[in-house]
C-alpha positions, 0 to 999 in steps of 0.5 A: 491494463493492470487490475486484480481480483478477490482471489489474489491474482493480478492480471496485465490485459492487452486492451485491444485484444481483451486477452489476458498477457500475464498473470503476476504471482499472487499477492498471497498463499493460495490457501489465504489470499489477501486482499488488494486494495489498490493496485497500480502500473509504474509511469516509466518501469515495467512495474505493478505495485500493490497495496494491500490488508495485509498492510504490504505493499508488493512490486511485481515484474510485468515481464516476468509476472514475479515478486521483486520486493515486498514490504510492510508499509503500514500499521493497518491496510494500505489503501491507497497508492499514488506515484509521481509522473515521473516515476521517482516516488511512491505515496501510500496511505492507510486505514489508521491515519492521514500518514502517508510514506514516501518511497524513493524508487531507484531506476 
């Protein structure tokens, strides 16, 4: 199970053991971290994608819990995120409007 917290962190959970497995990079500086508002795993990759206040959407390595691509995707908050059961697109949605963008993710 993935979920994360106000402070910014994101953790991968062993739901058997109810341990924590990784925490990933936080998803701002430690000082000012931002807010994520939707967080979610990748169907076939071991990915963690992020939407967050910061209007970014991050990818985090669930292997190695650090940041491989961050991006502005919105005007304002990116508050939603969907991906296709097969993996191959990222939808996203914000504050400001019904737009939502179509990310092609590479395998």
């Amino acid at each position: 199970m993935v979920t994360s917290f106000s402070t910014g962190h994101i953790g991968l959970f062993n739901m058997e053991t109810q341990q924590l497995v990784l925490q990933l990079d936080s998803a701002g500086p430690p000082e000012a971290p931002v807010k994520i508002n939707k967080v979610l795993s990748h169907p076939t990759l071991p990915i963690t994608i992020t939407a967050q206040e910061d209007r970014h959407i991050q990818f985090f390595d669930n292997n190695t819990g650090k940041l491989i691509h961050s991006m502005v995707a919105h005007l304002d908050s990116v508050t939603c995120l969907a991906v296709d059961p097969n993996g191959l697109y990222l939808m996203s949605g914000s504050t400001y409007s019904a737009i939502i963008s179509v990310v092609h993710c590479e395998k």
